[in-house]
C-alpha positions as CSV (number, residue, x, y, z in Angstrom):
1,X,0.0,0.0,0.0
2,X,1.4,3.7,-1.3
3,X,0.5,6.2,1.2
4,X,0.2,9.7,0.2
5,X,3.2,11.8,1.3
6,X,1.3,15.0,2.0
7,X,-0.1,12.7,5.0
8,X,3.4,11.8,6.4
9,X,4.6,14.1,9.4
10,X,6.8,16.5,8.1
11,X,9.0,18.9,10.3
12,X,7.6,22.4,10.1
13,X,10.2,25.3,10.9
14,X,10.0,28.0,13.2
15,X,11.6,30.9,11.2
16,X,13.2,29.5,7.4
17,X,15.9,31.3,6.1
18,X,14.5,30.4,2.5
19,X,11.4,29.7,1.1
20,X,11.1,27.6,-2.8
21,X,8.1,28.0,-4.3
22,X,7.6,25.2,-7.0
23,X,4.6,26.5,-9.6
24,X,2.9,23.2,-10.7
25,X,5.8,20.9,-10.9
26,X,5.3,18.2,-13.4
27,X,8.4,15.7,-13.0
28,X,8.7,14.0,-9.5
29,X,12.2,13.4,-9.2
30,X,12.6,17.3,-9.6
31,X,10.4,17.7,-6.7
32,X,11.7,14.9,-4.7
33,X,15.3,16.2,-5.3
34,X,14.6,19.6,-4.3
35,X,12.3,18.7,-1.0
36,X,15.7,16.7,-0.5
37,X,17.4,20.0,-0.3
38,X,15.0,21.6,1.6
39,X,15.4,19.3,4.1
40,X,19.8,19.1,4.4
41,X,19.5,23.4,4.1
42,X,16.2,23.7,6.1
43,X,13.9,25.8,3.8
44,X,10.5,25.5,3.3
45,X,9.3,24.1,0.6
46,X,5.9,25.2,-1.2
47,X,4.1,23.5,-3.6
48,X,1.7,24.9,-5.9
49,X,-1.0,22.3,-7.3
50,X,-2.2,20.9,-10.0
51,X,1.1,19.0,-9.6
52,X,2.0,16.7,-12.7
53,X,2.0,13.7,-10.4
54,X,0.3,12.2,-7.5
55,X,2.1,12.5,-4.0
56,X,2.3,9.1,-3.8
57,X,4.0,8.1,-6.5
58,X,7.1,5.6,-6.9
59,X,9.2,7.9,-8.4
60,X,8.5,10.6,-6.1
61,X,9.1,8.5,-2.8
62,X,12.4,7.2,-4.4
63,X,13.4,10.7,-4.8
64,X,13.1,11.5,-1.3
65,X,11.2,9.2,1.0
66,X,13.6,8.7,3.7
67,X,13.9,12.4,4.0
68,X,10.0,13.8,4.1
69,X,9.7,13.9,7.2
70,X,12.3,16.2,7.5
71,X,10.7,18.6,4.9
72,X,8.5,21.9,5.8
73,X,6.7,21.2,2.9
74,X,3.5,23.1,2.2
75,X,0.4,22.5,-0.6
76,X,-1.2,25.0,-2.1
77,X,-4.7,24.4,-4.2
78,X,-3.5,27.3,-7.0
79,X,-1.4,30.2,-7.2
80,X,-3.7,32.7,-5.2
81,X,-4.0,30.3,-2.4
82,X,0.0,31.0,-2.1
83,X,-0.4,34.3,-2.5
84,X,-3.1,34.7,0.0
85,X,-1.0,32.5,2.7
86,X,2.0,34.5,1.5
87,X,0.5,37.4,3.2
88,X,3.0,40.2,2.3
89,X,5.6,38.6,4.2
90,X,8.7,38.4,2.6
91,X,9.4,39.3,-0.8
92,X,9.4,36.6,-4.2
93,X,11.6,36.5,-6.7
94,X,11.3,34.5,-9.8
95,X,13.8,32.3,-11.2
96,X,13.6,31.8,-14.8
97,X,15.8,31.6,-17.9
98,X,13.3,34.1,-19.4
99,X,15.2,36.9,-17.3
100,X,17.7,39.3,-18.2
101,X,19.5,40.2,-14.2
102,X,21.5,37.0,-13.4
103,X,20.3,35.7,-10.0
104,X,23.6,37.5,-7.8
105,X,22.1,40.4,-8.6
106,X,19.1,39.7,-6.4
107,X,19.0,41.2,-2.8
108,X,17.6,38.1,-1.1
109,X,16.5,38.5,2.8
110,X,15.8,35.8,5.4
111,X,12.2,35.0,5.1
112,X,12.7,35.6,1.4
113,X,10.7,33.3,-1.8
114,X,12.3,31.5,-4.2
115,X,9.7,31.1,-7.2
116,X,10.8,28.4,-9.9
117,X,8.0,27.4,-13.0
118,X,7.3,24.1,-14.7
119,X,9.7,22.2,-16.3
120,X,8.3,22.7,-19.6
121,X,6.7,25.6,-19.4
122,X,8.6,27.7,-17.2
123,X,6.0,30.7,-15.7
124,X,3.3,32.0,-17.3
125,X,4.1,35.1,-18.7
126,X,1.6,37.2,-16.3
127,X,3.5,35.7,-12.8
128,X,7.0,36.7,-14.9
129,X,5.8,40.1,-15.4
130,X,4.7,41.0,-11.5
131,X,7.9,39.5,-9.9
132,X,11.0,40.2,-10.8
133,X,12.9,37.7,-12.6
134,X,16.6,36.7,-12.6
135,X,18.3,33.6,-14.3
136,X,21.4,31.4,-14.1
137,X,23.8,32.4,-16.8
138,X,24.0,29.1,-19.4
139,X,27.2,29.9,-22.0
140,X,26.8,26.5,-23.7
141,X,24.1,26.1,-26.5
142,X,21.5,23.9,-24.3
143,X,18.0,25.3,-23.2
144,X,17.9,25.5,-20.0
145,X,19.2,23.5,-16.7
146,X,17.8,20.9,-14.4
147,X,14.6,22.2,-12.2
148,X,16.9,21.0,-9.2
149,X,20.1,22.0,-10.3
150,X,18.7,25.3,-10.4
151,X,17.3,25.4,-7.0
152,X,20.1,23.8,-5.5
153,X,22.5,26.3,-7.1
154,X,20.3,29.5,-5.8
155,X,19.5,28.5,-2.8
156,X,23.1,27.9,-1.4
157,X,23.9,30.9,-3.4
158,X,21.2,32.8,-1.3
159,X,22.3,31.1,2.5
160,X,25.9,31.6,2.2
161,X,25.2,35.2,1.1
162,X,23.3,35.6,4.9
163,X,26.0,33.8,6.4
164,X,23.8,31.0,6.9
165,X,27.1,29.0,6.5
């Protein structure tokens, strides 16, 4: 019997440095890879539904299964739902390759949210346009990075600029 992770204890932190926001993730080793750094760096995770997978699913549990319950992991029915529990706190910031700033150029705060798209899709255009955007630089000639590559680079990027380490 699968059980459905979003009914597994999870650890839920006081005060996160980070927040990642994942907008309607569709690949669930991405998601499982990235709740995997959520939990080693201790940043909440938020995830924005429909997802492109069900919580329970093989792929998604190999990803990560051991480590859920160390995950401040959050599920949001849409968009506006996150923004309404969002509640001005903190500021977002959209990662994207979309963007012409390069993500050190952000000014990222504790308490701050990370905001990364599908990974075929990227953001709609109308979330890229109220946020602003940065991306990683690519110099070779592929299309973009890894969903998790991508968080994991900006997110330690982020904690060692606070001194989190």
């Amino acid at each position: 019997m699968t059980r459905d992770i979003s009914q597994i204890g999870h650890r839920v932190l006081k005060d996160p440095h980070l927040h990642v926001v994942l907008y309607q993730p569709e690949i669930p080793a991405n998601t499982g890879n990235i709740a995997r750094l959520c939990g080693a760096a201790e940043i909440r995770l938020h995830l924005i539904h429909p997802l492109g997978f069900k919580v329970d699913d093989r792929h998604l549990k190999r990803a990560g299964l051991d480590y859920w319950h160390e995950v401040d992991v959050c599920h949001h029915s849409s968009f506006e739902a996150f923004l309404a529990r969002m509640d001005g706190r903190g500021k977002m910031v959209a990662l994207t390759r979309h963007a012409k700033m390069v993500y050190t150029e952000a000014e990222i705060n504790r308490g701050d949210y990370l905001l990364f798209g599908q990974e075929t899709k990227g953001l709609p255009s109308s979330i890229r346009e109220s946020y602003p955007c940065y991306a990683i630089p690519i110099w070779g000639k592929v299309r973009s990075l890894n969903l998790s590559t991508t968080a994991g680079i900006v997110a330690y990027h982020y904690l060692n600029k606070m001194g989190r380490f």
